[in-house]
C-alpha positions as CSV (number, residue, x, y, z in Angstrom):
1,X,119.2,88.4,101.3
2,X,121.2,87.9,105.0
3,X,123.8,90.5,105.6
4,X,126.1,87.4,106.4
5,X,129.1,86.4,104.0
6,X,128.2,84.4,101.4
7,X,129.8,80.6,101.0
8,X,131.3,80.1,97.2
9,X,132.4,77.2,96.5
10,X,136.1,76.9,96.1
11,X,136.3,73.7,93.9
12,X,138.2,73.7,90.6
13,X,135.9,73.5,87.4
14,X,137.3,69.9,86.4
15,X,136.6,68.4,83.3
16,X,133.6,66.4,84.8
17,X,132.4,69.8,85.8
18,X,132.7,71.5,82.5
19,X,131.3,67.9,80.7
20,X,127.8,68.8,78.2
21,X,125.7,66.9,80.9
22,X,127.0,69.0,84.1
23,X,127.0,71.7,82.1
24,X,123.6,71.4,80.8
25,X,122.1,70.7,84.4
26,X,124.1,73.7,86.0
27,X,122.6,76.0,83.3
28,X,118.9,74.7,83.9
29,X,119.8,75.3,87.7
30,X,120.4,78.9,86.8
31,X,117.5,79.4,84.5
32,X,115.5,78.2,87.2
33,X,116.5,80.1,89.9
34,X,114.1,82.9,91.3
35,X,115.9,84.6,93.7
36,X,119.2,86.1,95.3
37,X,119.1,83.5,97.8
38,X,118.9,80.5,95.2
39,X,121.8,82.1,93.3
40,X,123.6,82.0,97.0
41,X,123.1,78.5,97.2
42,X,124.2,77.7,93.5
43,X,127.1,79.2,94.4
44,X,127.8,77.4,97.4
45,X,127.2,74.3,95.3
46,X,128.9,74.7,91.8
47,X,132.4,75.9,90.8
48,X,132.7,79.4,89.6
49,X,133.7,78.7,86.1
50,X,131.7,76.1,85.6
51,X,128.6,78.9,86.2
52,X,130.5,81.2,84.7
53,X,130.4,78.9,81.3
54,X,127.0,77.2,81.6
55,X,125.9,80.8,82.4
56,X,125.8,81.6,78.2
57,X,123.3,78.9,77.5
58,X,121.0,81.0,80.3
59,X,118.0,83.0,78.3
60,X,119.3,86.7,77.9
61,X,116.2,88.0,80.3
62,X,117.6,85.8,83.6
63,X,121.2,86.2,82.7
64,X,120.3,89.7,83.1
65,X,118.4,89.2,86.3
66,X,121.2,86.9,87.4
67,X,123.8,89.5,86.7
68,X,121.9,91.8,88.8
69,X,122.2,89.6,92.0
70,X,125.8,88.9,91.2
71,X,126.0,92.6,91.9
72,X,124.6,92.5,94.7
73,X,125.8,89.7,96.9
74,X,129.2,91.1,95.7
75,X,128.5,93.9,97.4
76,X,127.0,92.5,100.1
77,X,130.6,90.0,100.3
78,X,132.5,93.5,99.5
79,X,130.8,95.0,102.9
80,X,131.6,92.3,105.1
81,X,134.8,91.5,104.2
82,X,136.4,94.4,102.9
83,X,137.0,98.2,103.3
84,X,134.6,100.3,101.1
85,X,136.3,101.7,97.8
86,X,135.6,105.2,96.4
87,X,132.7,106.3,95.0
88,X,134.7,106.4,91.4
89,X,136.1,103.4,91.6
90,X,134.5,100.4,89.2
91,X,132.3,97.5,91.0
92,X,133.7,94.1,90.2
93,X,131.8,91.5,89.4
């Protein structure tokens, strides 16, 4: 994954977004996706609720896997863009 800040898409999860059908493809997008750099680009793509929600129909083995580079590009976005926080403090996700 580029040290460069990451794009995320800033469109509101309308109710064409949240529909079964988008819903359903945004979650096979997700269980399909085999790296960081995919997840980037889903991320770019789709509104953040709308993966947020078709994110629970995801097999618990990539959510986990997914969750991991969630950590990591917010990390990565955390670096770029803002000051680093204590060592104590909580990562958010």
């Amino acid at each position: 994954m580029e040290s460069t800040k990451l794009k995320i898409c800033q469109l509101e999860a309308t109710q064409e977004w949240l529909c079964l059908d988008s819903m359903a493809y945004i979650a096979e997008c997700l269980e399909f996706c085999t790296s960081e750099d995919m997840l980037a680009d889903l991320r770019e793509i789709f509104p953040r609720h709308a993966l947020t929600v078709a994110s629970v129909k995801v097999c618990e083995l990539q959510r986990k896997r997914i969750q991991k580079w969630l950590k990591e590009q917010n990390g990565e976005v955390q670096n770029v863009a803002e000051p680093p926080q204590m060592p104590n403090a909580q990562a958010q996700v």
